[in-house]
TORKOL-57606 format. One line per 3 residues: for each residue x, y, z of C-alpha. Coordinates in Angstrom, 1 decimal, always signed. Layout:
# residues N
X Y Z; ...
***
This chain:
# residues 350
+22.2 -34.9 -9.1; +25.8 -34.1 -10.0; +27.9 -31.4 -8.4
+27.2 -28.5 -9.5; +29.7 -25.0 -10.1; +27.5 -22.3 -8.8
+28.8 -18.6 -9.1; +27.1 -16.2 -6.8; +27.0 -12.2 -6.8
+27.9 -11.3 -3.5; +26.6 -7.8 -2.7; +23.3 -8.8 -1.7
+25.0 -10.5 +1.5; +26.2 -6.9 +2.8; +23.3 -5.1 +3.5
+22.8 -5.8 +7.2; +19.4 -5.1 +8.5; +17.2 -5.9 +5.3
+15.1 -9.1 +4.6; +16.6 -9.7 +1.8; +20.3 -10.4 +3.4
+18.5 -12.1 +5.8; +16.5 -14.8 +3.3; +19.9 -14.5 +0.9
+22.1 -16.0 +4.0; +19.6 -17.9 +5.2; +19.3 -20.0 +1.5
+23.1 -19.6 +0.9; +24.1 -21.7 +4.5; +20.7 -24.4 +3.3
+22.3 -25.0 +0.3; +25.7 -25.5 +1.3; +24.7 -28.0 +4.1
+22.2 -29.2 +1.9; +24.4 -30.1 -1.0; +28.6 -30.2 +0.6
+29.8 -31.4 -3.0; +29.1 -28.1 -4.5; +31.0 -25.5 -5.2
+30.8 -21.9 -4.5; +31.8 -19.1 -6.5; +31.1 -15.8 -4.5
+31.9 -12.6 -5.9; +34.0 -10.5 -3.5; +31.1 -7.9 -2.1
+33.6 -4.6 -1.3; +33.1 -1.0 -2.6; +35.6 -1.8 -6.0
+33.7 -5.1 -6.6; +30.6 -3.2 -6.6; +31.7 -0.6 -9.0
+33.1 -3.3 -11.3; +29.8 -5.7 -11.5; +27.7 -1.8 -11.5
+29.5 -0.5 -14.7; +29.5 -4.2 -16.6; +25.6 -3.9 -16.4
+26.1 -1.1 -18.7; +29.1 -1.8 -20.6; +28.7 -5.6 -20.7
+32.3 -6.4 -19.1; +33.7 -7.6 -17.0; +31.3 -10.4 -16.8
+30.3 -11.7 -13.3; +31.1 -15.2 -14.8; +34.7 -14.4 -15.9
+35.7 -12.5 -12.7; +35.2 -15.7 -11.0; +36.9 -17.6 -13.4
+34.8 -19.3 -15.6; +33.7 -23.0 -16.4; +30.7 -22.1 -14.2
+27.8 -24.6 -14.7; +24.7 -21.5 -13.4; +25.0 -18.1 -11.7
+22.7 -16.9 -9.1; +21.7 -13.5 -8.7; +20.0 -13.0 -4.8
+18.1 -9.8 -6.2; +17.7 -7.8 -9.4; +21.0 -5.8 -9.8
+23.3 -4.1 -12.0; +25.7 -7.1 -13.4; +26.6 -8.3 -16.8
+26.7 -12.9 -17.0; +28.1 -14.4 -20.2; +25.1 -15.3 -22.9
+26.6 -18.7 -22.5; +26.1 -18.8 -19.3; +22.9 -19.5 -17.3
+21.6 -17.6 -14.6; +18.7 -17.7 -11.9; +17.2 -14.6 -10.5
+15.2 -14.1 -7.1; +12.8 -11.7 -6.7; +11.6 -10.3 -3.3
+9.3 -8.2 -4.4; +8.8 -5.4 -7.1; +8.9 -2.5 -5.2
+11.1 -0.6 -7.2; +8.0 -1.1 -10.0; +5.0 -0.4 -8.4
+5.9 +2.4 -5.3; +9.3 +4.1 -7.6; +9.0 +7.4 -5.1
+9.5 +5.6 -1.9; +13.0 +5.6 -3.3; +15.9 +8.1 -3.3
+17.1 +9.6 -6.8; +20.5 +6.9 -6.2; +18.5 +4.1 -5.6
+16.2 +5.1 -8.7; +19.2 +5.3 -11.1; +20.9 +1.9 -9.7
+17.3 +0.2 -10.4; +17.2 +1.5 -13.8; +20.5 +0.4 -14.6
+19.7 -3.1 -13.7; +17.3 -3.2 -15.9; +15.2 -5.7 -14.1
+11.9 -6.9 -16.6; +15.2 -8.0 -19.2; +17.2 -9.4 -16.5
+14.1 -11.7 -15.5; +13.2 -12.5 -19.0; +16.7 -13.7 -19.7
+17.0 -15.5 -16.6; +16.2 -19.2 -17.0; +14.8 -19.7 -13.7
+12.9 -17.0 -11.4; +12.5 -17.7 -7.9; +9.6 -15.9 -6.3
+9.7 -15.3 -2.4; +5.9 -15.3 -2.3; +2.4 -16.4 -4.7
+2.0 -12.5 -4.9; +5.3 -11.8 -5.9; +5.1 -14.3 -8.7
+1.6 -13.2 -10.1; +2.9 -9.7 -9.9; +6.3 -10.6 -12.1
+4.0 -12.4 -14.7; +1.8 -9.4 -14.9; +4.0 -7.2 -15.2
+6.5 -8.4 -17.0; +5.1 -11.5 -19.1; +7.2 -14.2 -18.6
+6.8 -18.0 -19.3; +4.9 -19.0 -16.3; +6.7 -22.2 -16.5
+10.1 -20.5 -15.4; +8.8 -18.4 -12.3; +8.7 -20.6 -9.2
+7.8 -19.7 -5.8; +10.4 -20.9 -3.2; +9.4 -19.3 +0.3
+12.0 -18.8 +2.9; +12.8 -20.1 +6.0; +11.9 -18.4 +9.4
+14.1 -19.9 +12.0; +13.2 -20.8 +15.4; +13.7 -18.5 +18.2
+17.2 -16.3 +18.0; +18.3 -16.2 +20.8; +17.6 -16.4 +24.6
+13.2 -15.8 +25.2; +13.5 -16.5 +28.8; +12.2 -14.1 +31.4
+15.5 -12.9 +33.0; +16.4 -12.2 +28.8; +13.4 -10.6 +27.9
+13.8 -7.9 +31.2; +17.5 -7.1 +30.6; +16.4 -6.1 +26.8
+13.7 -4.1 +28.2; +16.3 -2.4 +30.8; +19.1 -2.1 +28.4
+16.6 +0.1 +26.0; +14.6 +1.9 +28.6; +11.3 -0.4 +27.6
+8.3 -0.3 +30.7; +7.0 -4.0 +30.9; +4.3 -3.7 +28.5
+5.4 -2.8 +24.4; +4.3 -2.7 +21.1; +6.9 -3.7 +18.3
+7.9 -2.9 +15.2; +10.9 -4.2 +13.3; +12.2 -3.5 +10.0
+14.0 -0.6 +7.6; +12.2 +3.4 +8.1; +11.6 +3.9 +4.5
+8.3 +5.1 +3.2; +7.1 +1.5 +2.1; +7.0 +0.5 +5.5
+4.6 +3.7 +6.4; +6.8 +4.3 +9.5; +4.3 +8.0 +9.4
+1.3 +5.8 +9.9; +2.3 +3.9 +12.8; +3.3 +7.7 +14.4
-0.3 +8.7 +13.7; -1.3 +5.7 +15.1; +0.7 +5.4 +18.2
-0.6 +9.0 +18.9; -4.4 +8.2 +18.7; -3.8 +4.7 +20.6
-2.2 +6.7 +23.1; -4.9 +9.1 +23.4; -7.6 +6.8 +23.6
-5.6 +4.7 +26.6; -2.8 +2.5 +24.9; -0.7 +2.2 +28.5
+2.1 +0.2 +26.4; +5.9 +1.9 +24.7; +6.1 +1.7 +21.2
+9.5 +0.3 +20.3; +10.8 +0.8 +16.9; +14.1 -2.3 +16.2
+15.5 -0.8 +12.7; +16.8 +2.4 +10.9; +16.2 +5.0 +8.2
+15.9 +7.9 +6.9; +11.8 +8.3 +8.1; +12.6 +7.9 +11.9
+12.1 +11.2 +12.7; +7.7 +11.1 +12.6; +8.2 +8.2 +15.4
+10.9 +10.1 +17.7; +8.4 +13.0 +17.9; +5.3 +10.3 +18.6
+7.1 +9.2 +21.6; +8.1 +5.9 +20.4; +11.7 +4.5 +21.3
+13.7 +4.1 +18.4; +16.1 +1.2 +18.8; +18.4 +1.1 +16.0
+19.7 -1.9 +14.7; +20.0 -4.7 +17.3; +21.5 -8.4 +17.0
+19.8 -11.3 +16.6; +19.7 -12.1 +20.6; +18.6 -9.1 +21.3
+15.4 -9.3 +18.9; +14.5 -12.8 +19.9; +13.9 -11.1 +23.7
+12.3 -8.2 +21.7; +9.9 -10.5 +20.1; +9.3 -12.4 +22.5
+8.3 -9.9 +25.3; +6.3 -7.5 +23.2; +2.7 -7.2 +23.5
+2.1 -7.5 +19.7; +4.5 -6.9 +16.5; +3.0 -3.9 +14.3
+3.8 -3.6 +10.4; +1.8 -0.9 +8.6; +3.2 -1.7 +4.9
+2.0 -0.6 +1.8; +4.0 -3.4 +0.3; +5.2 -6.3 +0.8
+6.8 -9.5 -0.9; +7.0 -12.0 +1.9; +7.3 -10.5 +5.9
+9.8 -11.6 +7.7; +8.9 -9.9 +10.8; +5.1 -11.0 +11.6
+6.2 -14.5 +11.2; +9.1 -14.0 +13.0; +6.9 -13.1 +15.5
+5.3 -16.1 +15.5; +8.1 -18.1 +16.0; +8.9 -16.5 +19.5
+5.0 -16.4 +20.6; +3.9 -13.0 +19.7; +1.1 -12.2 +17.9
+1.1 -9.5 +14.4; -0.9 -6.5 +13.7; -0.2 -6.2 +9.9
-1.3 -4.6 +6.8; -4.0 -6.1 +4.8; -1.8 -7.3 +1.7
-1.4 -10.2 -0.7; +1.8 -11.5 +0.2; +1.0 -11.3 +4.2
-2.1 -13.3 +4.3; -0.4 -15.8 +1.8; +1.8 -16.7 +4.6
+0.3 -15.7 +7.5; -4.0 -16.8 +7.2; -5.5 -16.3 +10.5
-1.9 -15.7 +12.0; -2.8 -12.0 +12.0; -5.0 -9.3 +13.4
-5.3 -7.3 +9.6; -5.9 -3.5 +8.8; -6.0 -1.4 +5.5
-3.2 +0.1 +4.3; -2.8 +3.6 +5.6; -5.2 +4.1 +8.0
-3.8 +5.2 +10.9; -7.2 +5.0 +12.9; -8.0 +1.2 +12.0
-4.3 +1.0 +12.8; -4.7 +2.4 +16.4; -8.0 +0.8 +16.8
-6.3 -2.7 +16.7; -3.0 -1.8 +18.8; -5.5 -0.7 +21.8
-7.7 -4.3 +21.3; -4.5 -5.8 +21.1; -3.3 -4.3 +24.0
-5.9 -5.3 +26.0; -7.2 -8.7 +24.9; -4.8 -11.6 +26.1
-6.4 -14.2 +24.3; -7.4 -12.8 +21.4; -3.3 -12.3 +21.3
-3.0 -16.5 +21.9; -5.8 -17.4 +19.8; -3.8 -15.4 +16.7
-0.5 -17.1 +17.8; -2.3 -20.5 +17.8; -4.0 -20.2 +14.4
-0.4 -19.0 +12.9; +1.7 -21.1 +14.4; +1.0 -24.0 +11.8
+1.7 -21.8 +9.1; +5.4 -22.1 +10.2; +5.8 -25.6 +9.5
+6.4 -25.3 +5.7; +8.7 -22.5 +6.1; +11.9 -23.9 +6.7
+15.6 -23.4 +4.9; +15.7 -26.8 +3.9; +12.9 -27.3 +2.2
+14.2 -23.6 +0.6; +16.9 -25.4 -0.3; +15.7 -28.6 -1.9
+13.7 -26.3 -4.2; +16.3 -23.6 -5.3; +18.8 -26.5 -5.6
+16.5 -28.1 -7.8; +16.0 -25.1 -10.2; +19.7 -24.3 -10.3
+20.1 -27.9 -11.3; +17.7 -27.3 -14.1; +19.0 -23.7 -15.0
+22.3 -25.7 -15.1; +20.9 -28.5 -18.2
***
């Protein structure tokens, strides 16, 4: 394959603490390594580079392509967003998932508006390739959206290998720095409504009430925290990548409650560092994670609280999960991200 010029819109990479910064950098440092004779084009990502590539989706200029000065062979856009790309000039387009379409009130009147203006189901059908994070994802963008099937590929992200330091001594200085007893239940990601962080409070409570002897520790932030402060749980905040290996490593289970998802970083994180997830019953989550899992419904706090106390208590029904999921990390790596997504770019690129 020749080199290729690959511009890049770079706001997606500041958004600490979401998946999709996490798969974006993850992809980004793949295909570098991957593919040294390329070259990069980022967009700068501060607050008047945002305001520039947000008022071009509307007014058509200035062009993402042109602000990084041109002669670009394909653009990539990490996420549906407000930008304006020369017709000349091709572009590929990752979706993470459709939230935004399917769950519009789990989101503020801001985030609404930005959404709109990106104008998504256009951007995608414009875009010659799509990059799906997940087999659900993908169906969901054709359904939706009717695009050529041919140009919506599914290119799975990596989940990397312990983060940091699992060892014992690790794992009890996390637990002392945060106040943790010896036995916890985690949960990791963003307190916004799609992650139901009200249904793991109701949950907690009735777990707790019918004997759960384990904390409840909450690694993430957002404007729902304040239904898990008053269950009791330990809200964390945002915490490095060390310090979540240890997290991960030392907890009991992982919990997600969703009510959507487009891949799931954090159950097969879990994985990774030996602990077993308690996750919503959804498309996208036993895609990647088959017998990986213990699974509930959506929104039922009782089945919820039902499987943290078995959990809990059964050791190797924890091991037997972690065995039968373990396998499933294999194909997820960043290179194989890579090899795909380079490939598509390379197409986009003819």
């Amino acid at each position: 394959m020749r080199p290729l010029r690959i511009g890049m819109d770079g706001r997606t990479l500041v958004k600490p603490g979401r998946g999709v910064a996490r798969a974006t950098r993850g992809l980004l440092d793949a295909l570098r390594r991957s593919h040294p004779e390329d070259e990069w084009r980022i967009h700068p990502a501060g607050r008047l580079a945002r305001v520039a590539l947000t008022g071009a989706a509307a007014a058509g200029r200035p062009r993402l392509d042109r602000m990084l000065g041109g002669g670009l062979d394909v653009v990539w856009l990490p996420e549906p967003v407000p930008v304006a790309v020369s017709p000349s000039v091709p572009f590929v387009l990752t979706l993470h998932d459709l939230s935004w379409e399917t769950r519009p009130g789990d989101f503020t009147r801001y985030e609404r508006a930005w959404l709109r203006l990106a104008r998504s189901p256009r951007q995608a059908a414009r875009a010659a390739r799509v990059l799906a994070v997940s087999e659900a994802t993908r169906a969901e963008a054709l359904a939706r959206w009717s695009l050529d099937p041919a140009r919506v590929l599914v290119v799975r992200p990596g989940v990397q290998p312990p983060l940091g330091d699992t060892s014992e001594s690790a794992v009890a200085a996390v637990r002392r720095r945060h106040g943790l007893s010896e036995r916890y239940l985690l949960f990791v990601g963003a307190l916004e409504p799609r992650k139901a962080p009200e249904v793991l409070a109701a949950a907690y409570r009735r777990a707790r009430s019918g004997g759960l002897d384990a904390d409840l520790a909450v690694a993430g932030e957002g404007r729902e925290a304040a239904a898990l402060r008053e269950a009791g749980a330990r809200l964390l905040g945002r915490v490095s990548d060390p310090e979540l290996a240890a997290l991960y490593a030392g907890a009991l289970a992982l919990v997600l409650p969703s009510r959507l998802e487009g891949f799931g970083f954090p159950p097969l994180e879990a994985l990774a560092h030996g602990t077993a997830p308690v996750v919503s019953d959804l498309p996208a989550l036993r895609e990647n994670l088959g017998d990986g899992a213990r699974y509930v419904p959506p929104g039922d706090p009782e089945a919820l609280a039902g499987a943290m106390l078995e959990m809990s208590e059964d050791a190797g029904l924890r091991e037997r999960i972690v065995a039968a999921g373990r396998p499933r990390l294999a194909g997820l790596t960043w290179e194989r991200a890579a090899v795909q997504a380079r490939l598509a770019l390379a197409e986009a690129a003819q």
